[in-house]
C-alpha positions in Angstrom: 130.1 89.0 -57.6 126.8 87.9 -55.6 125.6 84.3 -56.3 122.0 84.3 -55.4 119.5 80.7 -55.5 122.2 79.3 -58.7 122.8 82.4 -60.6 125.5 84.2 -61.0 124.6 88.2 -61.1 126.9 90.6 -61.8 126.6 94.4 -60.1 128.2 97.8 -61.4 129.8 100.3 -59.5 126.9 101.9 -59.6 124.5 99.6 -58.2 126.8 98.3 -55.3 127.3 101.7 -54.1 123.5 102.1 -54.1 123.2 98.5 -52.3 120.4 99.3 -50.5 116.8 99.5 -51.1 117.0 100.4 -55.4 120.4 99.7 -57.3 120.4 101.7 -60.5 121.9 99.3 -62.5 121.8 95.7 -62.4 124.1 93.8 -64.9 123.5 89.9 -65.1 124.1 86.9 -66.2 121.7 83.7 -65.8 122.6 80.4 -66.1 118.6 78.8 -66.1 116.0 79.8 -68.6 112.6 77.7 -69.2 110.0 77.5 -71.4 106.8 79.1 -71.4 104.0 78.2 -73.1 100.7 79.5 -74.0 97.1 77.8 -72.5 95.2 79.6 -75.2 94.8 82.4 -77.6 92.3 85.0 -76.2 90.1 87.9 -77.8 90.7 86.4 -80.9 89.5 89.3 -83.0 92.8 90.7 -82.3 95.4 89.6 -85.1 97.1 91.6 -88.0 97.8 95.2 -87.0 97.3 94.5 -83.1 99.0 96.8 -81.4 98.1 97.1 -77.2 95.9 95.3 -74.7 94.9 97.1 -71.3 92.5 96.0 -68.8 90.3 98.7 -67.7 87.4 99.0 -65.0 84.8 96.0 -64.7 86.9 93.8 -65.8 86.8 95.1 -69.5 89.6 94.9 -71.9 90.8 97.2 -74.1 92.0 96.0 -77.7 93.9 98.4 -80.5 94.9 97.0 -83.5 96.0 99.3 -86.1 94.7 101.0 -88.6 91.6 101.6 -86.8 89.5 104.3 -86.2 89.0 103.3 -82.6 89.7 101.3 -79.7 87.9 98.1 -79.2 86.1 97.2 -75.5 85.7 93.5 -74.8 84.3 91.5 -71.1 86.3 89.3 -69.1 84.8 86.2 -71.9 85.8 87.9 -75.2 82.9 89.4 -76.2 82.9 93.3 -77.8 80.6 95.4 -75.2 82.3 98.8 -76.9 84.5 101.1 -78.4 86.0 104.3 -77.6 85.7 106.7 -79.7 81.9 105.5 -80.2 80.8 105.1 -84.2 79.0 109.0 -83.3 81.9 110.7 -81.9 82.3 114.6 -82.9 84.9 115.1 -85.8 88.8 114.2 -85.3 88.0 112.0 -82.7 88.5 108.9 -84.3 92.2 107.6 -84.7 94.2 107.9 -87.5 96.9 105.4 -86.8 96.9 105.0 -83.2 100.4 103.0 -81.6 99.5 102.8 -78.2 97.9 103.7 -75.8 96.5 103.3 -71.9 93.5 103.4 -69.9 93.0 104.0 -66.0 90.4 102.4 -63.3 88.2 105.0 -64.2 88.0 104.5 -67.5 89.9 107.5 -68.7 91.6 106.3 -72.4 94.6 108.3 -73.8 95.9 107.4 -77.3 98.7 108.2 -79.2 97.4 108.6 -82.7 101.1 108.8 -84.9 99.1 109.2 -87.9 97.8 112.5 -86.8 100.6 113.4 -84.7 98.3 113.6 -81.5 97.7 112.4 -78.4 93.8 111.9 -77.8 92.3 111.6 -74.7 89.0 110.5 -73.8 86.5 110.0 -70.7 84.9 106.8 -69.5 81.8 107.3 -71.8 83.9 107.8 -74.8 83.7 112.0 -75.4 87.1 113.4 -76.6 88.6 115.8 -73.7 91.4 116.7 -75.1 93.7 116.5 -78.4 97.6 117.4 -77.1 100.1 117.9 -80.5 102.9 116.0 -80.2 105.3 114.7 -82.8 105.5 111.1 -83.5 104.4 110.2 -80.4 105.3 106.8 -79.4 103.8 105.7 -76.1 101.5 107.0 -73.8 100.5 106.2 -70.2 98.2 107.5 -67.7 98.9 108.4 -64.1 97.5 109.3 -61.2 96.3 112.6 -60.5 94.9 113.3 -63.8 98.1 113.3 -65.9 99.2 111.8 -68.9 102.8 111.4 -69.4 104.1 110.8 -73.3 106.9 109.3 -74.6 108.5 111.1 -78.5 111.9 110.6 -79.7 111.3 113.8 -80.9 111.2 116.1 -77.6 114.4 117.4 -75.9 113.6 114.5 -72.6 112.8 110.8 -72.6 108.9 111.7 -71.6 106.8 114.6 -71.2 103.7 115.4 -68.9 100.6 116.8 -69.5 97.4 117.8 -67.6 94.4 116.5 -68.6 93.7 119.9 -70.1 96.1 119.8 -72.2 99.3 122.0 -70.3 102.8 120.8 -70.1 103.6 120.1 -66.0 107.3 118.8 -66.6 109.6 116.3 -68.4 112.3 114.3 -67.5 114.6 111.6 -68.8 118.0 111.8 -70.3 118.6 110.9 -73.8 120.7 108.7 -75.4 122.7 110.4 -78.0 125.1 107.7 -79.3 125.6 108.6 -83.2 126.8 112.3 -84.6 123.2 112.5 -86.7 120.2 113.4 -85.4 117.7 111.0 -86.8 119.7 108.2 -85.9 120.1 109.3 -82.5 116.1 109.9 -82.4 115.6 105.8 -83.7 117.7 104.9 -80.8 115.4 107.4 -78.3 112.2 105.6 -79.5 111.2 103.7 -76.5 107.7 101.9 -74.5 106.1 103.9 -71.5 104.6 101.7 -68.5 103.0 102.5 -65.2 102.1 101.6 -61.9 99.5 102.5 -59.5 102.1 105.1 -57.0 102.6 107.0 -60.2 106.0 105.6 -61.6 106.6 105.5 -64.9 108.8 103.0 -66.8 110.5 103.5 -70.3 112.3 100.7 -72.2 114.7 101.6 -75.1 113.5 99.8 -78.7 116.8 100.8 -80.5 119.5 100.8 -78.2 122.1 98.2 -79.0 122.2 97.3 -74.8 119.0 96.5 -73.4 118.0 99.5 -71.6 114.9 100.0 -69.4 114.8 102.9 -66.7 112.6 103.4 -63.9 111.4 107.4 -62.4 109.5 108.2 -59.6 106.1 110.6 -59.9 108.3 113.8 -60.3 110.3 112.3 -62.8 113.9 111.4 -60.6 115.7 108.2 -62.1 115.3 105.3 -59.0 116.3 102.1 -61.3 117.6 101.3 -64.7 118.2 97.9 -65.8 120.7 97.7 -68.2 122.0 94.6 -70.2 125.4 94.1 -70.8 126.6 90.7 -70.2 128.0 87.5 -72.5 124.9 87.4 -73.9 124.2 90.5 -75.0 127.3 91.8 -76.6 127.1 90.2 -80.5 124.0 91.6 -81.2 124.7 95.5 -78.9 128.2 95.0 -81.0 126.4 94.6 -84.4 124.4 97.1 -84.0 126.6 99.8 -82.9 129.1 99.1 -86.0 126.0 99.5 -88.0 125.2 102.9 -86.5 128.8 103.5 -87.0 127.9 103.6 -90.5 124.9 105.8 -90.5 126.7 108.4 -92.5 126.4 106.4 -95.9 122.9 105.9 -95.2 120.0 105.2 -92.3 121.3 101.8 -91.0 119.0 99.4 -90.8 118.2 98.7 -86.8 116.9 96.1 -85.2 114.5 96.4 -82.5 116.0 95.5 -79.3 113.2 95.2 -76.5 110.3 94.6 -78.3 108.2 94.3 -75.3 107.8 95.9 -71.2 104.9 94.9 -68.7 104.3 95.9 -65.2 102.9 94.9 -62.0 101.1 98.0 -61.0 100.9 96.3 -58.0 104.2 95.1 -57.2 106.1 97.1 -59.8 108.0 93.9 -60.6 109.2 94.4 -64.4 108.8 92.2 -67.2 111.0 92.9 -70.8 110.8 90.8 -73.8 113.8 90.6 -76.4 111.8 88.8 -79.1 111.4 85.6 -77.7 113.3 85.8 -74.6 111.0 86.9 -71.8 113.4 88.4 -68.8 111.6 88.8 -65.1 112.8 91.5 -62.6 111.7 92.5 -59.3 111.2 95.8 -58.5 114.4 97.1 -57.7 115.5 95.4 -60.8 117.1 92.1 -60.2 116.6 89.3 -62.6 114.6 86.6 -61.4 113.9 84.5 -64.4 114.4 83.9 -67.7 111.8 82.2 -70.3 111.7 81.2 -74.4 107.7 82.0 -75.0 105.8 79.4 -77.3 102.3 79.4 -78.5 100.3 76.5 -77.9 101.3 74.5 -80.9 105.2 74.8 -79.9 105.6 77.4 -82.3 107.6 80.6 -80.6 105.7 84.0 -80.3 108.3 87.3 -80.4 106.2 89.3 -77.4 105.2 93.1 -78.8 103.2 93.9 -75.8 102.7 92.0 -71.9 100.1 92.8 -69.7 100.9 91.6 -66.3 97.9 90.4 -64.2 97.8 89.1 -60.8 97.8 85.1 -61.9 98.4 85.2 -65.6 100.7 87.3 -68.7 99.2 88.1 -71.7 101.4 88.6 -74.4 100.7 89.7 -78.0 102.1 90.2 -81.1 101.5 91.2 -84.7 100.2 89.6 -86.7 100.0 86.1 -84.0 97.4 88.0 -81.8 97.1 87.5 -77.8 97.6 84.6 -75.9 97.6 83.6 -72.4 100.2 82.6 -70.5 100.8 81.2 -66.7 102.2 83.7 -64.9 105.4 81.8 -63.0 105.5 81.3 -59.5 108.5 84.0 -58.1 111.9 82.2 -58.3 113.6 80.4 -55.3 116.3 78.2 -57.3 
């Protein structure tokens, strides 16, 4: 056991023999959690159906709600400058269903359209580069070097990469296969994508009963996982895996687990959301904090998506929309 500034954090095997720079695992248990509340609700077109936020270059933000045939470009004071595809983009261009997506400092926007069962990518002024098949792809993110890595629960790894022309480079990430059916075991492997400006990619589980987020370097090697499995997990990770236990009379019913992961792309500190429960990690994955979100009438907001910035969260949710938050000061209790 390690007692650090009044909490009491509990290590694996795994994590103390990798006591060094980056444990792999971090179990823990906190004793302090504060509330969080909102200043304001921002870009207030986004409501129903919102789905991601991302900033992008000159300070623009990038909106998808869904359905929508495109992604929505806003300044820094709300107001729409854009939208990407444009209302005169070529044929399949515009999106389907789109679920997520990310955009880079140059403006490079990738999309992962699930109703056409396609990731689109587009350049900075809004032309579709390239369409890459995938099915049911979840989560997308963009990373250096011209690559776009993709998260599916329904491809043999965790995430796959792609050129910006459209080739497979690699994939990497180990499954969770914790049920004897195949489609359950694919619900479980439906996860969110994040990443950071070295190239790291970070995945977060949605399904699976202990809150699971994992962290791989640029060629894909596993250098952190924070994984969840103290008091105050257990009822609901127990619950769920006796309903999984009885997937065979039926699809059971899951709840989503994490319903949210944000990033520092500077810092690569790690923020996860279990409805309202808002968990802060540093980068080698040790808890620093723990907050209950509210908006600013008091009433709680269940995060679906954080973008971290350098003095500020914001968090959003369907159908509540985005709202700002304070982003808190590092721990030193």
């Amino acid at each position: 056991m390690v007692r650090i500034s009044g909490y009491v954090v509990a290590l694996s095997v795994a994590a103390i023999a990798a006591l060094g720079p980056t444990p792999l695992h971090a179990q823990e248990q906190f004793q302090f959690e504060s509330e969080l509340l909102a200043q304001q609700r921002v870009f207030e077109a986004a409501g129903p159906g919102f789905r991601a936020i991302h900033r992008g270059p000159k300070g623009n933000y990038y909106v998808l709600t869904a359905p929508s045939s495109a992604v929505q470009i806003y300044d820094a004071a709300g107001k729409r400058v854009g939208q990407i595809p444009g209302e005169t983009a070529v044929k399949g261009a515009a999106l389907v269903y789109g679920e997520s997506f990310d955009v880079d400092r140059d403006g490079n926007l990738a999309v992962s359209d699930r109703g056409a069962n396609t990731v689109k990518v587009f350049s900075p002024n809004g032309s579709l580069v390239t369409t890459i098949p995938v099915s049911g792809p979840a989560s997308v993110a963009l990373l250096p070097g011209g690559e776009v890595a993709i998260a599916s629960p329904n491809t043999p790894r965790l995430i796959t990469v792609y050129d910006l022309a459209g080739k497979q480079v690699r994939e990497y990430g180990d499954r969770e296969e914790i049920a004897d059916r195949g489609d359950v075991n694919n619900q479980v492997n439906l996860g969110s994508l994040e990443s950071d400006e070295t190239g790291n990619t970070y995945f977060a589980f949605d399904f699976l009963p202990e809150p699971t987020a994992r962290k791989f370097d640029h060629v894909g090697y596993l250098t952190m996982e924070i994984s969840l499995k103290t008091l105050e997990f257990q009822p609901a990770a127990q619950a769920a895996r006796r309903a999984i236990a009885r997937s065979d009379r039926g699809m059971p019913a899951l709840h989503r687990i994490i319903t949210a992961l944000g990033v520092d792309p500077e810092t690569q500190e790690v923020w996860i959301a279990i409805g309202t429960l808002l968990m802060h990690f540093d980068k080698d994955g040790r808890r620093l904090a723990s907050f209950r979100t509210y908006m600013p009438g008091g009433a709680r907001i269940e995060a679906s998506t954080i973008l971290v910035e350098r003095d500020r969260l914001l968090i959003g949710a369907d159908p509540q929309g985005i709202y700002q938050f304070p982003r808190p000061a590092q721990s030193s209790q």
